[in-house]
N, C-alpha and C positions, 0 to 999 in steps of 0.2 A: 631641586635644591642645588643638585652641579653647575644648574647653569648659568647662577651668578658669579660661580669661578671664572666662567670663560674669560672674560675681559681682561681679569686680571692676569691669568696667564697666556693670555696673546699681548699681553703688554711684557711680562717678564722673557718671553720667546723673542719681540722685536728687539727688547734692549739685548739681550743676552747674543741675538745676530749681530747686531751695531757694532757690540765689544768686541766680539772675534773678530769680525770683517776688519776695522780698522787698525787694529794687531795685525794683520795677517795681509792687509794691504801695504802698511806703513813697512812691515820687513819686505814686500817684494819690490818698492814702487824707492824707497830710501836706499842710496848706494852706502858701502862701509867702506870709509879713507882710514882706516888708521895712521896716527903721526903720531910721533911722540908724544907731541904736546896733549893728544887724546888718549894716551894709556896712560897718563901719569893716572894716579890715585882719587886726585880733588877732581870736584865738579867743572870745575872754573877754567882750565887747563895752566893756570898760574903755576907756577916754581913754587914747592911749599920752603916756605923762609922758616926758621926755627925747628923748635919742641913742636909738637903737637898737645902735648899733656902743657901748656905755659899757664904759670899761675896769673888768676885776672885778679885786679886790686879790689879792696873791699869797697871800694867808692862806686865801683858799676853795679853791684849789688842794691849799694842802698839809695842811689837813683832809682835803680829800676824797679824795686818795692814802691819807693814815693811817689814812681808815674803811675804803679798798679793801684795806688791804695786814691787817687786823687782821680783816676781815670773811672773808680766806682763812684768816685762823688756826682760826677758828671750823670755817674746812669742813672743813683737814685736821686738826684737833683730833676731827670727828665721825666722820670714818672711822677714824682712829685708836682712838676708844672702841668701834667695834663690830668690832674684830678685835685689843683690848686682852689678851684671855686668851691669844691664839696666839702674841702676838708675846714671853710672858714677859717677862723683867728686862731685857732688851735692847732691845725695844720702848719698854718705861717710859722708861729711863735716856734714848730719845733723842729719847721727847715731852717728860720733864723738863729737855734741854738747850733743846730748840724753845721751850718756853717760857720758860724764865730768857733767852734772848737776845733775845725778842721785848720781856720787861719791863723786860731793862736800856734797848732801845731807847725803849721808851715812857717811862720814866723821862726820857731822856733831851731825848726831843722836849718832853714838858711840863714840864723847868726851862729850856730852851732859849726856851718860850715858843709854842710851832707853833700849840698848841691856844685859844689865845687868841682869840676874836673881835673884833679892834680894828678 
């Protein structure tokens, strides 16, 4: 019965070699320049400009719900096209409700203003 372990743990053996080696390659084979510009803090070696704590406006928010909530439409839009023929007229009728409520809402968010960058 152990022996259908094996495989699996000569697979978790290789990887778990792979991870050290390239750790352990990467520190002797990569030299270390320190500059300033690499001990700052940020990833980026950029000057940090401001606060750190800045408050962001409420408009980047309610964009980025609208891409979230419009970017689901999309997935279940896709699964719905690939089981479009089974679901017949009943199917249609209640991806064409899904949609018409999704575009009154969008209608409604961009004369409301949401999608504005100010």
């Amino acid at each position: 019965m152990l022996e259908s372990y094996v495989p699996i743990l000569i697979l978790l053996g290789v990887t778990l070699a792979n991870a050290v080696g390239m750790v352990v390659l990467s520190h002797l084979v990569s030299p270390f320049r320190p500059t300033p510009a690499k001990l700052e803090p940020y990833e980026s070696g950029m000057t940090p400009l401001g606060d750190t704590r800045e408050r962001f406006s409420v408009k980047f928010y309610m964009v980025a719900i609208l891409f979230i909530v419009f970017d689901l439409e999309t997935i279940f839009l896709l699964s719905w096209g690939v089981v479009m023929r089974s679901l017949g007229w009943q199917g249609f009728i209640a991806a064409l409700i899904f949609i018409v409520v999704l575009t009154v809402g969008m209608i409604y968010e961009w004369k409301k203003g949401a999608l504005e960058w100010e």
